[in-house]
C-alpha positions in Angstrom: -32.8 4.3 6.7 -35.3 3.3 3.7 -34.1 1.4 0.7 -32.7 3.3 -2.0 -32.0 0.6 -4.3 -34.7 2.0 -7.1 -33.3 5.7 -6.5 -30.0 4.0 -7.5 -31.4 2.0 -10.4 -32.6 4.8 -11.6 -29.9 6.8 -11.6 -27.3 4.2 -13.4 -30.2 4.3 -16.3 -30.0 7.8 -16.9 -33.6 8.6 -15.3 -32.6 11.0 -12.2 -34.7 11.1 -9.3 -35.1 15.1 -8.8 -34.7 15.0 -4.9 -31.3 13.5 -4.9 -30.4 17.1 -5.4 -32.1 18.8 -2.0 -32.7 14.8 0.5 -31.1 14.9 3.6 -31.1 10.9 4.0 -29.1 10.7 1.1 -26.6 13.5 2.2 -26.4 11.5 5.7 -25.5 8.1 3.3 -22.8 10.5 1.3 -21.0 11.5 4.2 -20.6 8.1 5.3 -20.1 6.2 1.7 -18.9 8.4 -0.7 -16.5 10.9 1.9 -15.9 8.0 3.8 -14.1 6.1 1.0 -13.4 8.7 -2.2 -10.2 10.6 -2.3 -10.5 14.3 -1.4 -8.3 16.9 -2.2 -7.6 19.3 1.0 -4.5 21.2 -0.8 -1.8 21.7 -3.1 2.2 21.8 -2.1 2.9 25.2 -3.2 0.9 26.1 -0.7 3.1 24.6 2.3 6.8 25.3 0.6 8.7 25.1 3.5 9.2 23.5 6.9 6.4 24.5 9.4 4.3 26.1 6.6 0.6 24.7 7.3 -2.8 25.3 6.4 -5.8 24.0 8.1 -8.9 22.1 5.3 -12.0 20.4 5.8 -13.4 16.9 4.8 -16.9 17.5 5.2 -16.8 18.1 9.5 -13.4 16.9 9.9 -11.1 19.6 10.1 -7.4 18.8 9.2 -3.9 20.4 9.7 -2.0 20.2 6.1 1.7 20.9 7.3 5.3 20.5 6.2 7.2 19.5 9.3 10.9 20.0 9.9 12.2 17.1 7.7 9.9 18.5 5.1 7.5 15.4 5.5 4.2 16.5 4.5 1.6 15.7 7.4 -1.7 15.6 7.5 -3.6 16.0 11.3 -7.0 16.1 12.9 -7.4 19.0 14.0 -8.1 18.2 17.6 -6.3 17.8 21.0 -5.7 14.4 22.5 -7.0 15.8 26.1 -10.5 17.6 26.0 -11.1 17.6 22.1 -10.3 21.8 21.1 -9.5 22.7 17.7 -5.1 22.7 18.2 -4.8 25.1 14.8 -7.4 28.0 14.6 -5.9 30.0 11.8 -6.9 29.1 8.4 -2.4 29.4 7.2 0.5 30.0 8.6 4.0 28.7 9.6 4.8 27.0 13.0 7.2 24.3 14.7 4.4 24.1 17.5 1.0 23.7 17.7 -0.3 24.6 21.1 -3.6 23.8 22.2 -5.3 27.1 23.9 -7.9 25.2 26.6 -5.3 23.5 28.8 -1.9 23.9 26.7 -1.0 20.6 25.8 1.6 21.0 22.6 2.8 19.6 20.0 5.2 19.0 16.8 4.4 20.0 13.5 5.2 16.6 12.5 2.4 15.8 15.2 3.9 14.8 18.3 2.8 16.0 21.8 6.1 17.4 23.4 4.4 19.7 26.0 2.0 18.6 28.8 1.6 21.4 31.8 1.8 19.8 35.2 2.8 16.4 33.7 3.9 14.7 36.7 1.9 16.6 39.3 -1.5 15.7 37.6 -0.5 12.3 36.2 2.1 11.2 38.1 4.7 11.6 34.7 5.0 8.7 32.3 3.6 6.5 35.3 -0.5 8.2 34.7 -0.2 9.3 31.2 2.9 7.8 28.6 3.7 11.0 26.6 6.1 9.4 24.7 5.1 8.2 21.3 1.3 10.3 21.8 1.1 12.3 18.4 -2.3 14.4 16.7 -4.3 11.6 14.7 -2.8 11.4 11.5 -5.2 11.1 8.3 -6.5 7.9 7.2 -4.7 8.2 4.2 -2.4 10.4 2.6 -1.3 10.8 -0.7 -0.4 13.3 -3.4 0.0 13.5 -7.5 1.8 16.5 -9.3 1.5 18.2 -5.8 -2.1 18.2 -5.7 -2.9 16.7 -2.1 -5.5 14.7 -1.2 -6.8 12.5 2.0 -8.8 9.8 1.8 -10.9 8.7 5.0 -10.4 4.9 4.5 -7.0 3.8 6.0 -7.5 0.5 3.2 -8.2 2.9 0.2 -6.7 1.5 -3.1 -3.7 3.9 -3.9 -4.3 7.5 -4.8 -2.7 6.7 -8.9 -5.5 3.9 -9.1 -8.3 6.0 -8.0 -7.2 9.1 -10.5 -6.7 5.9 -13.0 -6.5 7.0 -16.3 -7.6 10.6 -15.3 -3.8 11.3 -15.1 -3.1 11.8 -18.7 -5.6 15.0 -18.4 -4.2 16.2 -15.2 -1.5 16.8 -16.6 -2.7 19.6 -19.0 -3.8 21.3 -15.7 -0.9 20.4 -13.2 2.5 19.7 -15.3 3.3 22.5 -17.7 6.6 22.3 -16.2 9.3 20.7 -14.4 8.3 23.5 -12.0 4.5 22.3 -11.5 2.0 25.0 -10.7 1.6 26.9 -7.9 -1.8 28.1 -6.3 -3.0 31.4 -5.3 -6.5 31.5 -3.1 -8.5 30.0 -2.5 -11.2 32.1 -2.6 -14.5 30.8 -0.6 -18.2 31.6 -0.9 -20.9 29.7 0.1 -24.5 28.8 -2.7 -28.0 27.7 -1.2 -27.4 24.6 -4.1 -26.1 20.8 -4.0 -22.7 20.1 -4.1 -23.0 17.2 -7.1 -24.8 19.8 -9.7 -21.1 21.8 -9.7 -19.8 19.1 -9.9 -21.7 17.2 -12.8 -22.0 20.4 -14.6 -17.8 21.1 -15.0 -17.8 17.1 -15.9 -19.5 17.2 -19.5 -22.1 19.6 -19.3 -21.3 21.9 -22.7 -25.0 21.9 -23.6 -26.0 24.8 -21.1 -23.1 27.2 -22.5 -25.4 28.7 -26.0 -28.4 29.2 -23.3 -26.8 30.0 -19.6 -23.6 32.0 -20.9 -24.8 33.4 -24.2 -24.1 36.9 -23.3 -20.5 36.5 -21.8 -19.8 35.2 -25.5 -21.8 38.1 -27.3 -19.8 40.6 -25.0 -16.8 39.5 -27.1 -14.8 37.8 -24.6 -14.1 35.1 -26.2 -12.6 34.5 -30.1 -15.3 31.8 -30.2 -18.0 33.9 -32.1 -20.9 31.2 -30.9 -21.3 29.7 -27.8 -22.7 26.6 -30.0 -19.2 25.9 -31.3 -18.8 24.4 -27.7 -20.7 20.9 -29.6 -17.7 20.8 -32.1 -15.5 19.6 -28.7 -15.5 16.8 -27.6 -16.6 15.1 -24.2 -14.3 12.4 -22.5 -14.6 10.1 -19.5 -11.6 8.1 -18.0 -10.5 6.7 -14.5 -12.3 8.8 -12.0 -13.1 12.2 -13.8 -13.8 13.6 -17.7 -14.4 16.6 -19.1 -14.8 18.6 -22.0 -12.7 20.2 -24.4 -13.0 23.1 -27.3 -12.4 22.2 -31.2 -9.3 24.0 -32.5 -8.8 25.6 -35.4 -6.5 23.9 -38.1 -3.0 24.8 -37.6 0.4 23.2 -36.0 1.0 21.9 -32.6 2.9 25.3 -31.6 0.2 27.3 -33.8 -2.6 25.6 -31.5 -0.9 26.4 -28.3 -0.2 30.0 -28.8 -4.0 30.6 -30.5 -5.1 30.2 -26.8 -2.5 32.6 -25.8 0.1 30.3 -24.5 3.7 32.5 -25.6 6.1 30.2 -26.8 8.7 29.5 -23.9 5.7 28.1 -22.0 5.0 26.0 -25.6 8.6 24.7 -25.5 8.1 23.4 -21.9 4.9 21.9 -22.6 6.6 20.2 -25.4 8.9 18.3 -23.3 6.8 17.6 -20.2 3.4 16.1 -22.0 3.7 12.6 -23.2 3.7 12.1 -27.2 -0.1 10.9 -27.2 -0.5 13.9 -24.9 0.6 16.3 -27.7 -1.5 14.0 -30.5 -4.9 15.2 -28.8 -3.7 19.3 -29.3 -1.7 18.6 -32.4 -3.1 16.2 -34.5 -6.8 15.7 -32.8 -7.2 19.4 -32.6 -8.4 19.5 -29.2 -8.2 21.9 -26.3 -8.8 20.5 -22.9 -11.1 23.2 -20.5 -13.8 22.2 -17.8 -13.4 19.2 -15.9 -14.3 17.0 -12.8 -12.7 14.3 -10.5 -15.1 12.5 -8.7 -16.6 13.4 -5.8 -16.1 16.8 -5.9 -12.8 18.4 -7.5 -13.1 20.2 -10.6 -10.9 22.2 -12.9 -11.1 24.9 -15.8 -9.0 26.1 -18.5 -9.9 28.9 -20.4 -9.0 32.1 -22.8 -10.7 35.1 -22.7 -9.2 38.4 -23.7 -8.0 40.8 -20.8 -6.8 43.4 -22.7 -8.4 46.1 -25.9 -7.1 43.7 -28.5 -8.2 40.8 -29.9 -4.9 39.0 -27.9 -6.3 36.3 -25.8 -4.5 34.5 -22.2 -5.3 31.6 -20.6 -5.9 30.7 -16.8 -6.6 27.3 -15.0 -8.5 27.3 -11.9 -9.1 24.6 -9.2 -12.4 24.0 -7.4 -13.8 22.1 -4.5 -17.9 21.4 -3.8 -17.3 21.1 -0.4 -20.7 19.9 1.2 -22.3 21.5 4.0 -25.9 20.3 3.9 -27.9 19.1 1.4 -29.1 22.1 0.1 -25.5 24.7 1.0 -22.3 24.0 -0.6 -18.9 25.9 0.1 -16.7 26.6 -3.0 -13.2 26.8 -2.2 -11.8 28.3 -5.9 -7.8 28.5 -6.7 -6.1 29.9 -9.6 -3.4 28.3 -10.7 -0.4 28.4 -13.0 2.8 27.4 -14.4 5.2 28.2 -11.5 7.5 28.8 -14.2 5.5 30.9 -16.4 6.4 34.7 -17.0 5.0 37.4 -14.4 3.3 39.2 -16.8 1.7 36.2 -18.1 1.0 35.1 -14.2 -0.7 38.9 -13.6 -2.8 38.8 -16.6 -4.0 35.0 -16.0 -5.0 35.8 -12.6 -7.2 38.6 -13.5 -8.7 36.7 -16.8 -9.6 34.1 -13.7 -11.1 36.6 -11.5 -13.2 37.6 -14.8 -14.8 34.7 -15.7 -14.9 32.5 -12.5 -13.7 34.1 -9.5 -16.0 34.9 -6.6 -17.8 37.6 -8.6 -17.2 36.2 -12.3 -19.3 36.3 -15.1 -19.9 32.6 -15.9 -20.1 32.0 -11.8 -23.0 34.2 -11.3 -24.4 32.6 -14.5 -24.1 29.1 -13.2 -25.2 29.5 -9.5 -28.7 30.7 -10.3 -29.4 27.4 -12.1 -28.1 25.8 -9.7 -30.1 27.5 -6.5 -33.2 27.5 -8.4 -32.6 23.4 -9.0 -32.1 22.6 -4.9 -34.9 24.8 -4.2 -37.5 23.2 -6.7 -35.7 19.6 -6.0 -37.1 20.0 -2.0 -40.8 19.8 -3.0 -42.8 16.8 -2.5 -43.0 17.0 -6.7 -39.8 16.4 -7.2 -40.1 12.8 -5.5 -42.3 11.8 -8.8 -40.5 13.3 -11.2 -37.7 11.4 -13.3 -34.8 14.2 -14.7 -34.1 13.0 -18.2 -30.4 12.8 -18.4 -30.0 10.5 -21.3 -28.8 12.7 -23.7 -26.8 11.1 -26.5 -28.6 7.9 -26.4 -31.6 6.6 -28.5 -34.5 4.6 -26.5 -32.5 1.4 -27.2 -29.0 2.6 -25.5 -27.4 3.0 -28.8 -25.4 6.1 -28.9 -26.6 9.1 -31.1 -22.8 9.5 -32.1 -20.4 6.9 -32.4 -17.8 7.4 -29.8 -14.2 8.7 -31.7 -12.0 6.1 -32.6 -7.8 5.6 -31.5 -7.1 7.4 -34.8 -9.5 10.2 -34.0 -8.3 10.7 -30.4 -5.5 10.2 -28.7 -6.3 10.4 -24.9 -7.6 6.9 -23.0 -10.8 6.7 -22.1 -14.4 7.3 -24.2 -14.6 10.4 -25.6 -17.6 11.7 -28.1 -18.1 14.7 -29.7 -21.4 16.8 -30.1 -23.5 17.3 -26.7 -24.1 14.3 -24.3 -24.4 13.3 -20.8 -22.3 10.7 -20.9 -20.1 12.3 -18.4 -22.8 13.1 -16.4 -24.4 10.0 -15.8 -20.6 8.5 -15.2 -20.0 10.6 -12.2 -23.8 9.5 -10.8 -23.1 6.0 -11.6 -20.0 6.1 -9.3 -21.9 8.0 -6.7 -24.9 5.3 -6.9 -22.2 2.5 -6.4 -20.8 4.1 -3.6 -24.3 5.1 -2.1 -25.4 1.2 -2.5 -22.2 -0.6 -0.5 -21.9 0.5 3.3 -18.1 1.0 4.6 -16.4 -0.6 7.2 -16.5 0.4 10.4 -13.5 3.2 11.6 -11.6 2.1 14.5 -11.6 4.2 17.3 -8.2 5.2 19.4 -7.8 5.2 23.3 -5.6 7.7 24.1 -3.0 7.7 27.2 -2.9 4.9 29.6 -0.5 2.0 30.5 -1.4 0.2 27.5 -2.8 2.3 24.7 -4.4 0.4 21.9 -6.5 1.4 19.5 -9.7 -0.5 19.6 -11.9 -1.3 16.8 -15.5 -1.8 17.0 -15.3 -5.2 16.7 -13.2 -5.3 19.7 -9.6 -6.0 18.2 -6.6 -4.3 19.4 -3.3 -3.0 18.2 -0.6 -0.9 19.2 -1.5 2.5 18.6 1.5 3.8 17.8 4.7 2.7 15.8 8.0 2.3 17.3 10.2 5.4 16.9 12.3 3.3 13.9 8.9 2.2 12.4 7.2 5.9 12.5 10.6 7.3 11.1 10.3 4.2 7.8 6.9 5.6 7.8 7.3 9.1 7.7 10.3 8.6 4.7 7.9 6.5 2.4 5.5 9.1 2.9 7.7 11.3 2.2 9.0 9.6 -0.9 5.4 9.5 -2.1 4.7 13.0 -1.6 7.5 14.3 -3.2 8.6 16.4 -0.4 11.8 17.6 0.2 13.4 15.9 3.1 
């Protein structure tokens, strides 16, 4: 593996070495550094309402069952059988108590546990060959979950899923907490670009610059209120915890004015009212600011939006959720959701869902837009030109570092974090920052598990063993905190 130390000096001063976009020793180092250790979101709980619901997700290759077992735990399970390896769970959703593997039939729980091995005593001699009792799928690393959005993170010591988001939160919330309700999720929807995963993701961060040039025509169409793409530099950029985004400049007006001028009807107002924090309300009401794209690093991003859907000048909202899942370092897969207010009207619901299919859905106008930049970048980044070439991504700062605009002040905005307004790649150069640290420390080494015997440990690669499994009275403490942190319903 050569040294990427001046790849990754580069990058934290804003000088981007074109081929990080299309190198496949760097996407070998991101499966292991920045996969190994970020958290990843795999799902949301609407999609798993009740007990046995499941649905099967990826981290990279690792293929995981996302199920709600009969206590109404929320589990999350390799995807793989303790005997010979085959996928247990070949279906993509669905509800089960029992997951059955189809090579040699070995079964088990949805809360993970083997409970059916054919021929048990006759090809193992019973307990006395093989000790069922206590054998379970592989659970996930780690586990955790914030206004139902679910995510695993592949490093059983990961700090705790609130300390990665970090200050993050507070702009989650526009996206994921319009309720007591929460949102629910319909999709996703999946399609697969010949581009690299981090350009989606950089570009939903803070990248309002490319709107007046890439989507000029979706605004001249009159689908927006907006009459100028370039309004998008009256917004504002910010950057806190592990994600930023951008946001549109309102006109003036009231809190309840602002709301409803991007088509929110005033029950959902109300609700918003009570559920967003004080400071939370400052940045609509008294900042005049509208949150809309945004990213959490690695590879989550979100949008919120207005077009109209109708012959009127009425507008309507929608919030979708995306994943760059990687599959090389030239093809990502995007796994896009709609969401919404599970609380929200049906109309309102219908007509959001269709503004979403509009603009970003598989076939939307600002989707097929954006991917042609993007193919055309990983295609010209694999060329033996792109190794000497330095992509500027400095914008907002002078030669010296000093910023081109100040960054707004407490009284200015409201929300934590740095936020500027005008066009900048602040965000940008955050997210690649974070993925140059990550890139620059190696991880631990995973400990493996030795399944079956009369003494089953799991072994570390430094040779340390454990008990593999908790006692019954452990697993069950286990499964309640985990419960308890995933808000399920027990």
């Amino acid at each position: 593996m050569s040294d990427q130390s001046a790849v990754l000096n580069d990058v934290r001063r804003g000088m981007i070495p074109a081929h990080i976009y299309n190198d496949q020793e760097l996407f070998e180092l991101e499966k292991e550094r920045v996969f190994g250790r970020a958290w990843v979101f795999v799902a949301h709980e609407s999609e798993i309402p009740n007990a046995g619901d499941y649905v099967v997700r990826r981290v990279l290759e690792d293929s995981f069952i996302i199920a709600r077992d009969e206590k109404g735990v929320v589990r999350a399970h390799f995807n793989m059988c303790l005997h010979r390896g085959m996928q247990v769970c070949r279906a993509e959703m669905g509800n089960a108590s029992h997951f059955r593997c189809p090579y040699h039939g070995w079964s088990y729980r949805n809360d993970g546990r083997i409970v059916g091995l054919p021929f048990h005593q006759e090809a193992y001699g019973g307990e006395a060959g093989f000790k069922r009792k206590g054998q379970r799928l592989l659970p996930a690393p780690n586990l955790a979950s914030y206004n139902g959005l679910i995510f695993i993170s592949m490093d059983p010591d990961a700090q705790p899923l609130e300390e990665f988001l970090g200050d993050f939160r507070f702009y989650l919330d526009y996206y994921t907490r319009q309720s007591p309700s929460g949102i629910e999720l319909r999709g996703p929807q999946r399609w697969r670009i010949k581009a690299n995963w981090k350009i989606g993701a950089e570009n939903f961060a803070g990248d309002m610059y490319h709107t007046p040039q890439t989507h000029t025509s979706v605004v001249e169409i009159g689908l927006f209120r907006e009459p100028k793409a370039e309004k998008r530099k009256d917004g504002c950029t910010y950057w806190a915890g592990s994600g930023g985004g951008t946001t549109y400049k309102l006109p003036p007006g009231s809190l309840d004015e602002r709301f409803r001028y991007v088509g929110y009807p005033q029950e959902m107002v109300d609700r918003m009212k009570q559920m967003l924090s004080e400071d939370q309300l400052k940045v609509v009401g008294d900042d005049g600011f509208m949150i809309s794209a945004a990213s959490i690093y690695p590879n989550l991003s979100l949008v919120h939006n207005w077009p109209k859907v109708a012959d009127t000048d009425q507008v309507l909202p929608f919030i979708s959720i995306r994943q760059w899942q990687p599959i090389s370092a030239d093809e990502t897969e995007v796994l896009s959701w709609f969401a919404v207010d599970a609380e929200a009207p049906e109309e309102f619901k219908a007509l959001s869902y269709k503004a979403y299919l509009m603009c970003f859905g598989s076939t939307g106008m600002f989707e097929q837009d954006d991917v042609e930049n993007w193919v055309s970048l990983t295609n010209t980044a694999a060329g033996s030109m792109a190794r000497r070439l330095l992509l500027n991504s400095r914008m907002g700062l002078l030669e010296d570092g000093t910023e081109v605009v100040p960054a707004l002040g407490p009284d200015q905005f409201h929300g934590p974090g740095v936020a500027h307004t005008g066009y900048a790649e602040y965000n940008q150069r955050e997210l690649l920052t974070r993925w140059a640290d990550h890139i620059e420390q190696p991880v631990k080494a995973a400990s493996t598990l030795e399944v079956g015997g009369a003494e089953q440990v799991s072994v570390s690669q430094a040779g340390a063993a454990r008990p593999a499994v908790p006692e019954p009275a452990d697993q069950d403490r286990a499964d309640q905190a985990r419960a308890d942190r995933l808000g399920a319903q027990a």
